[in-house]
N, C-alpha and C positions, 0 to 999 in steps of 0.2 A: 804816606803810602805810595803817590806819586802813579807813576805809568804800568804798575805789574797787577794791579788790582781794579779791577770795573765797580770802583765804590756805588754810583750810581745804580748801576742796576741791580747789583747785589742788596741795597738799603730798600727796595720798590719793595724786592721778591722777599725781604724779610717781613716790610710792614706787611703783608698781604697774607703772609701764612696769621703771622700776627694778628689781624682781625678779625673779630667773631662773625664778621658781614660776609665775610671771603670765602668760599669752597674750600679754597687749595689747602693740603696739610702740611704740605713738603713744600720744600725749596732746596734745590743740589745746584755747587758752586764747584769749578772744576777747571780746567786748564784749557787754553787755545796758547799752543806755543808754552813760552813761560808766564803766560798774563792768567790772571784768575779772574774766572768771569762765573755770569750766572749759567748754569746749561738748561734749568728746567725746573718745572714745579707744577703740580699736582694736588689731587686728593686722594688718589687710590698709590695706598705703601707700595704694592707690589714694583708697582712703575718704579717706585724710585730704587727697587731692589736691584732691577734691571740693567741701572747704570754703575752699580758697585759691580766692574769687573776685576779679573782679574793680576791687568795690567794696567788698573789707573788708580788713580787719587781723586776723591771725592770726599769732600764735606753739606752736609744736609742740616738743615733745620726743620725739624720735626714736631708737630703737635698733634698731642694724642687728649683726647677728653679721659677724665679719671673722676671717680667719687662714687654716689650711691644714690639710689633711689629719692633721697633728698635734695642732695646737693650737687650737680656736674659743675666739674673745675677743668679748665687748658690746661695741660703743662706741654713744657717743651722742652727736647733732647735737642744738642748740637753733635755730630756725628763725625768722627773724621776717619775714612775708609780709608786703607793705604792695603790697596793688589796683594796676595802673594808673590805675585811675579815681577813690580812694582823693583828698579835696579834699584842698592843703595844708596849712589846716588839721589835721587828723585826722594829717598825715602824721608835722608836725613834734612831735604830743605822742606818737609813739612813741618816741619815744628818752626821755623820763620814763618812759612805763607799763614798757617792756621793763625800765627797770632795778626796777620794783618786780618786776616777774617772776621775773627774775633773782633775788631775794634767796631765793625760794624753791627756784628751780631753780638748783641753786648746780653739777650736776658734769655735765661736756658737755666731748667732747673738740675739736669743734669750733662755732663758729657761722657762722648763713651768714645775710644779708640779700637774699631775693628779692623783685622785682618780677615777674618772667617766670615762666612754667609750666620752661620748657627747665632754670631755674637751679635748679627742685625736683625734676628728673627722679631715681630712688634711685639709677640706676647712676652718676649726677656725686656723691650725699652717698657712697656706698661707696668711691665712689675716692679722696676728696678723707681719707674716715675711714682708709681706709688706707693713704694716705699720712703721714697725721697719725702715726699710730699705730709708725712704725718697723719694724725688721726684721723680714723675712718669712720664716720657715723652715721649709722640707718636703723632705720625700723627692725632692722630683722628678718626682712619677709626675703 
């Protein structure tokens, strides 16, 4: 991975969404120059909507709780935002940087590639987690 990725801080801010003990839900990883670092992490989604603009690259780790009256389960989306306004350049070396990303961010049950605000809305990542995720079972009530 070497000098373009902040492995270190990016591996803290993953364990910590990671932990049931932690608040934070999110964790967004983004650029300083060409280095990929952490920028930020949270528990309230809207925050982390804030930093999907229009002219940058952002990847997120996301956990959402999913299940039923029975039984609440984590899952977790990895996110990779890429601007509309975002040049081609920048565009096409996200599919390098994301997979250094990835080495770190290694357990997501699903990923999702947005350009659009609408394709990061939480009630489309919750639906899509819990459809990922298999049978639903509750009482009924």
């Amino acid at each position: 991975m070497g000098d373009n990725i902040d492995s270190d801080a990016i591996a803290k801010a993953y364990a910590e969404v990671r932990d049931d003990a932690h608040a934070d839900t999110w964790a967004a990883f983004g650029y300083d120059g060409k280095r990929i670092v952490h920028v930020a992490q949270g528990s309230d989604y809207e925050e982390f909507l804030t930093l999907c603009t229009d002219d940058d690259r952002v990847y997120g780790y996301i956990r959402v709780e999913t299940g039923d009256e029975m039984s609440r389960r984590a899952k977790f989306a990895f996110i990779t935002w890429i601007g509309p306004s975002v040049s081609p350049l920048k565009k096409a070396k996200v599919s390098t940087d994301k997979a250094f990303v990835k080495e770190i961010v290694t357990n997501f049950g699903k990923e999702f590639l947005c350009d659009s605000k609408a394709e990061l809305a939480y009630t489309r990542l919750l639906q899509v987690l819990e459809q990922a995720s298999g049978a639903a079972y509750g009482t009924g009530k």
